[in-house]
C-alpha positions in Angstrom: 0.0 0.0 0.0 1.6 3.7 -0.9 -0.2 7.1 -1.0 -1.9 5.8 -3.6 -4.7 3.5 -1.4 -4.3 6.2 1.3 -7.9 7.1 3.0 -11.0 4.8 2.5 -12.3 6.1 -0.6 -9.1 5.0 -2.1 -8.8 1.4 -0.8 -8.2 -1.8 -3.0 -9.5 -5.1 -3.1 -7.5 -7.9 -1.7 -7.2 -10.1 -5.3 -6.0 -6.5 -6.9 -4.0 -5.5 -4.3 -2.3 -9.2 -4.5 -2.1 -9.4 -8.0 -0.2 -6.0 -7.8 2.4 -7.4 -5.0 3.1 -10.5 -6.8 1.9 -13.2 -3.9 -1.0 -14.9 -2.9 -4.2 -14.0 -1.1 -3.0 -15.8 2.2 0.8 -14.1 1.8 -1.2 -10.9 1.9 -2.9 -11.4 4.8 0.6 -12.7 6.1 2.3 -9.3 4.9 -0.9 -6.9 6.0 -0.5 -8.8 9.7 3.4 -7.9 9.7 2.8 -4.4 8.5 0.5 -4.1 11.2 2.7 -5.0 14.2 4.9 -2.6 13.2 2.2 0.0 13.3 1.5 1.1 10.0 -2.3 1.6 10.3 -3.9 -0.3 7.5 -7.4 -0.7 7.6 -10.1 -3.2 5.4 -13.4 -3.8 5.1 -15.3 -6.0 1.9 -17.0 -2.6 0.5 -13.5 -0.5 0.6 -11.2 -3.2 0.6 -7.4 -2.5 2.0 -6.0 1.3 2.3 -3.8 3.1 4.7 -5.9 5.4 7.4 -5.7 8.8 6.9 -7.7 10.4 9.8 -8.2 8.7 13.6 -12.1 8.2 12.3 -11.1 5.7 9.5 -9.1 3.7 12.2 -12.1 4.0 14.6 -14.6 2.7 11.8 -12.3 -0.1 10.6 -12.0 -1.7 14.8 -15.8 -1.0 15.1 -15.8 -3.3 12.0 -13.5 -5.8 13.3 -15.3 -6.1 16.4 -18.7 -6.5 15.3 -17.4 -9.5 13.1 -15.5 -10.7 16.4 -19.0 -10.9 18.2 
């Protein structure tokens, strides 16, 4: 992800963004995990798919989305 899928309206889809990065679905997920331990604050959800959060609301959304599927 670069300033290119920064902010939600700008996100990409996890087949385009791994078709784009050369690897597998699953090595995605692997590589977004590891990007996220390290604190670079990337966000997903189906409609928007994967982008880089841009303002604290975006992050807020994305957790509130992640913890409604966790329920």
């Amino acid at each position: 992800l670069s300033t290119r899928h920064a902010g939600q309206a700008r996100g990409i889809d996890a087949e385009a963004l791994a078709a784009l990065l050369c690897v597998t679905e699953r090595q995605l997920r692997a590589l977004i995990s590891e990007a996220r331990e390290q604190g670079v604050a990337i966000c997903a959800t189906p409609e928007t798919g994967y982008y880089i959060a841009t303002e604290p609301d975006e992050i807020e959304r994305c957790c509130a989305f992640l913890r409604s599927r966790a329920m």
